[in-house]
C-alpha positions in Angstrom: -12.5 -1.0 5.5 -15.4 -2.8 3.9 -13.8 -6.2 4.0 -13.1 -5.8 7.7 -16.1 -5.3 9.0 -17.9 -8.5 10.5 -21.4 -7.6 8.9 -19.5 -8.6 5.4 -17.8 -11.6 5.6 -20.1 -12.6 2.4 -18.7 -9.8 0.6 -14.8 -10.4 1.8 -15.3 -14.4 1.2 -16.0 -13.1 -2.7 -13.2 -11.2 -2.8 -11.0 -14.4 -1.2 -13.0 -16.7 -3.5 -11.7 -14.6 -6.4 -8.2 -14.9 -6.0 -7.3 -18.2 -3.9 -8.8 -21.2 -5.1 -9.3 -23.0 -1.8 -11.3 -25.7 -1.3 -15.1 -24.0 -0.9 -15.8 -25.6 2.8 -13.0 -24.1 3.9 -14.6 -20.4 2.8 -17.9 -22.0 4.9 -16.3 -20.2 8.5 -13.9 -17.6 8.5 -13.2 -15.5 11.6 -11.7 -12.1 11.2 -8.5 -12.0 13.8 -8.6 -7.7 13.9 -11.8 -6.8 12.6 -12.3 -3.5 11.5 -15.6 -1.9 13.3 -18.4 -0.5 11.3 -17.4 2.8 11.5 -13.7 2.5 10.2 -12.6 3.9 6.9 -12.4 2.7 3.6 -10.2 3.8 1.2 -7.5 6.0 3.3 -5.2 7.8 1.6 -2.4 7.9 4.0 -1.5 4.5 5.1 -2.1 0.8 5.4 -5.2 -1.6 5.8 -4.6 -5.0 7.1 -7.4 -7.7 7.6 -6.2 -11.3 8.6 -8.5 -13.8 8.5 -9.1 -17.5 9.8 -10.7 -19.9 7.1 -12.4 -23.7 8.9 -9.2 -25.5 8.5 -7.9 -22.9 9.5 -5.2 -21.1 7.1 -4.3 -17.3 8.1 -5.1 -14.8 5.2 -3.3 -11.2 5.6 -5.0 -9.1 3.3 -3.2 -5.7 3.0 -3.8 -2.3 1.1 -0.4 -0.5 0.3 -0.8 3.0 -1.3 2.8 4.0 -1.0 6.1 2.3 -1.9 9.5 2.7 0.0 12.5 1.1 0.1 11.3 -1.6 3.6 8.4 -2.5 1.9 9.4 -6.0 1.0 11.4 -6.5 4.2 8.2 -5.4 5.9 5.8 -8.0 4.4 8.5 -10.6 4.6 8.6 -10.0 8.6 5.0 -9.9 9.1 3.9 -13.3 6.7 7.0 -15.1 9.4 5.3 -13.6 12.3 1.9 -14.5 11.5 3.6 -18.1 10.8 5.8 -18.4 13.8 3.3 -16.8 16.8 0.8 -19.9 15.9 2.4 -22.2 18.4 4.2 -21.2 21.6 7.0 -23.2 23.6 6.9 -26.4 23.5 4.1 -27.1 20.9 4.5 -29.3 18.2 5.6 -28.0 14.2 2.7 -30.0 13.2 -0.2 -27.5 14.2 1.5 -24.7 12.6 -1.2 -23.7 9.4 -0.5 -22.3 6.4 0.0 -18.6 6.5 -0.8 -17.0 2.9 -0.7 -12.9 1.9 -2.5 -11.3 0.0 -0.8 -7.4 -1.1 -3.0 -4.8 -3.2 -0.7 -2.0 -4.1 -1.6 1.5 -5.3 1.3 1.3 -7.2 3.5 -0.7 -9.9 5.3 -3.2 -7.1 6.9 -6.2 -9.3 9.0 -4.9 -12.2 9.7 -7.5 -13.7 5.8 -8.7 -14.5 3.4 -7.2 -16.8 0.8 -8.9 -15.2 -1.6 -7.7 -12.2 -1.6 -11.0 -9.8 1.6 -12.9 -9.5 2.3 -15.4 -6.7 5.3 -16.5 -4.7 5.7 -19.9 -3.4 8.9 -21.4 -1.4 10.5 -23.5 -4.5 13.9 -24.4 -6.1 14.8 -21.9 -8.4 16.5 -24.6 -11.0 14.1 -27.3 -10.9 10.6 -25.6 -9.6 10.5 -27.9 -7.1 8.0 -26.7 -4.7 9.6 -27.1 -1.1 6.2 -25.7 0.9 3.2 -24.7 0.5 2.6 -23.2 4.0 4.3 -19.5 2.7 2.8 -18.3 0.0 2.3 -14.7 -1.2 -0.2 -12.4 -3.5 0.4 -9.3 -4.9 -2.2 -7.6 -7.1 -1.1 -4.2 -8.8 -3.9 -1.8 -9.4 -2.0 0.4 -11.8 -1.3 -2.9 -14.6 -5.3 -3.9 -14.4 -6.7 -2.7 -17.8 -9.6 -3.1 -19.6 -8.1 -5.2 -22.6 -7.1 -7.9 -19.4 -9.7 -10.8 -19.4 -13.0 -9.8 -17.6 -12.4 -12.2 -14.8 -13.8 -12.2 -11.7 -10.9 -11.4 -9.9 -10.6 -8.5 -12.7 -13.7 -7.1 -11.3 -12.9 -6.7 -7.8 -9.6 -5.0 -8.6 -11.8 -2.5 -10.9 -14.3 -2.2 -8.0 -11.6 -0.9 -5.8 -9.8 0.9 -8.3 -13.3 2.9 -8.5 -12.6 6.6 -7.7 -16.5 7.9 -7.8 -20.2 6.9 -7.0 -20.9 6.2 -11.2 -17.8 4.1 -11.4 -19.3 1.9 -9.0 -23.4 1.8 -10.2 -21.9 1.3 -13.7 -19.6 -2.0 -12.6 -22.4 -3.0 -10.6 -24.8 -2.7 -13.1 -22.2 -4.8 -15.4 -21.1 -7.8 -13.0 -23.6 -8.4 -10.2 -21.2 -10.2 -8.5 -20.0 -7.2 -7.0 -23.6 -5.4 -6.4 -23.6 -6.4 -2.5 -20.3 -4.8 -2.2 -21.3 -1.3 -4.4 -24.6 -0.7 -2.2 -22.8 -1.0 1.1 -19.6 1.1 -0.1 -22.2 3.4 -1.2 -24.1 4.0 2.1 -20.8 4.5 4.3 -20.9 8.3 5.7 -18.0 10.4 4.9 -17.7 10.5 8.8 -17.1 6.5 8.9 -14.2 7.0 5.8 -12.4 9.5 8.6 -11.1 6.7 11.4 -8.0 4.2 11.4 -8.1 1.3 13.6 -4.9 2.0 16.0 -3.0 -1.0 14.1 -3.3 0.7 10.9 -2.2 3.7 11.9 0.7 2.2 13.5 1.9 0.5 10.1 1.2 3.8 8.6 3.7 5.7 11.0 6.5 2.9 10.2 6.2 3.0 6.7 6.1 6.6 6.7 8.7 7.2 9.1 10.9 4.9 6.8 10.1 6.8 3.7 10.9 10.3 5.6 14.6 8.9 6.8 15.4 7.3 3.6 14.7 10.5 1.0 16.3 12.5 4.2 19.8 10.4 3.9 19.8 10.5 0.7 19.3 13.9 0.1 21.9 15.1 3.0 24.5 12.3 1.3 24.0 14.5 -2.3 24.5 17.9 -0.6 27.1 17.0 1.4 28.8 15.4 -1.3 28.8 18.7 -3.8 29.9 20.4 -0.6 33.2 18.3 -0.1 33.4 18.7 -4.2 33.7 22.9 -3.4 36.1 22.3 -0.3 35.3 25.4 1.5 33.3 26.7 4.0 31.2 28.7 1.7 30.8 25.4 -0.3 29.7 22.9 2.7 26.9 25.8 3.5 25.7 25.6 -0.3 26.1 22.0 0.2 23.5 22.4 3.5 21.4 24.1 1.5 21.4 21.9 -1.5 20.9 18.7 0.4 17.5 20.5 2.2 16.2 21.2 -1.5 17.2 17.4 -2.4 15.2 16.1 0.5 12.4 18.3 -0.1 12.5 17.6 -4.1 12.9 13.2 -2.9 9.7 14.1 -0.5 7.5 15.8 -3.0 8.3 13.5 -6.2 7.9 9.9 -3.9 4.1 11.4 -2.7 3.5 12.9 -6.5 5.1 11.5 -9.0 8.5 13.4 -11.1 8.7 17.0 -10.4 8.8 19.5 -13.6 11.7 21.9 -13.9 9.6 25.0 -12.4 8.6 23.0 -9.4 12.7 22.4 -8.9 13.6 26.2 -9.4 11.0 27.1 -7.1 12.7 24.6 -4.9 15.6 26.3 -5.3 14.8 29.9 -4.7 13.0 29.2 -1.4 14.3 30.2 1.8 15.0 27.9 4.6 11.6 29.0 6.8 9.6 28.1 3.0 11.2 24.7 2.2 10.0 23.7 5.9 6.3 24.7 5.9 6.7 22.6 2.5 7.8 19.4 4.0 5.1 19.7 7.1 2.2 19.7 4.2 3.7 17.3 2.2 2.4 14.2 3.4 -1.3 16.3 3.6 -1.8 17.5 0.5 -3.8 15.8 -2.3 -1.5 17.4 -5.4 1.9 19.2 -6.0 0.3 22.6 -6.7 -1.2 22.8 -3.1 2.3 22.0 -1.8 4.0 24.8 -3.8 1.4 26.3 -5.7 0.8 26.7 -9.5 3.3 27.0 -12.3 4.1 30.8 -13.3 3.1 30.3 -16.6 -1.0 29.4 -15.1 -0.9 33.2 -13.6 
């Protein structure tokens, strides 16, 4: 990840600059706790990239990249933001060195529903009054998907846009527009396809969780729908259609979560699959790039 790597602290302090307004010598040392080495990828598809930082006074940043939602999501975050909080002393050490601990989420995807806008952030208050109880837990979450181009060109604006950037001319064209982002551009730029490949083991790890909680979750809920038009039928004949339908649920939950709403022919084709089919489906799932390398093309493209 390009903020990870210790060789751009300048370009991750920009980024931090952009959306906490700390005071600026505390941006004047920052220590990455799990650095990312040069070599490490950027922009992974398939998981989770985590950067936590130290600032001089020394406040711990959790910078995370989410590209897929799932149901453990929010637990998830919760439980690492205490952690982070909580490991900073150990027995017997007093509450008063404890630093504030402060996250900062990027999502892929639409995360708060109840916002229109891109950066919202979550403090410890009273819900009645506003109140403000602590500022020691606090919590950012920027959503790619609502940054748009009538949104004000801030400067926080243009790092979301810089990483919502899908090709080399998306890039020279923002860098060419807001300089503040040129350091950033030229190094993405130069990083080999061979050093986008590797996951540090930690993000990996996360990766595995969170997909091993989406996998159980779309799998319980589609055996609970089969199983439930089985009992409907009850028969034999009907808890073996019900089997059958709750495979084509899980496989249909699978496929929709990784690429958005399935169209009828992509369900019939569910359907008329065998058992041995529906499988190999599931095991490229989480590989493929699109719907059609899953399950091919519609008839009607033929």
């Amino acid at each position: 990840m390009l903020f990870g790597d210790e060789q751009n602290t300048d370009i991750l302090v920009g980024f931090l600059r952009a959306v906490l307004p700390l005071p600026d010598d505390d941006y004047e040392e920052i220590t990455l706790k799990n650095p990312f080495l040069p070599n490490e990828i950027l922009n992974d598809k398939t998981g989770i990239l985590d950067i936590l930082v130290q600032t001089k006074s020394g406040r711990q940043i959790d910078v995370e990249i989410q590209v897929a939602n799932h149901t453990a999501f929010k637990a998830r975050i919760l439980y690492y933001l205490a952690r982070l909080f909580g490991n900073q002393i150990g027995e017997g050490e007093s509450y008063r060195l404890l630093k504030p601990v402060i996250g900062i989420v990027i999502t892929d995807f639409v995360w708060i529903l109840d916002s229109a806008v891109y950066h919202n952030v979550y403090r410890l208050h009273d819900s009645r009054s506003g109140s403000l109880f602590s500022e020691d837990l606090s919590l950012h979450t920027l959503e790619l998907p609502k940054v748009g181009e009538e949104d004000e060109r801030t400067e926080l604006w243009v790092w979301l846009e810089f990483l919502k950037a899908q090709d080399k001319e998306e890039l020279e064209m923002l860098a060419k527009e807001h300089p503040e982002v040129r350091p950033a551009v030229t190094k993405l730029i130069r990083l080999s396809e061979s050093e986008k490949a590797r996951v540090i083991h930690e993000a990996r790890e996360k990766a595995r969780r969170d997909e091993l909680s989406w996998r159980e979750e779309a799998v319980e809920e589609g055996r609970e729908e089969g199983w439930e038009r089985g009992r409907e039928r009850g028969r034999e004949e009907g808890r073996e259609e019900g089997r059958e339908e709750g495979e084509v649920a899980v496989l249909a939950r699978l496929l929709s979560r990784r690429f958005g709403p399935l169209p009828e022919w992509a369900r019939e084709r569910l359907r008329r699959a065998d058992a041995a089919q529906r499988e190999a489906w599931a095991d490229a799932v989480l590989e493929a790039a699109s719907l059609v390398e899953v399950i091919g093309v519609p008839p009607d493209s033929h």
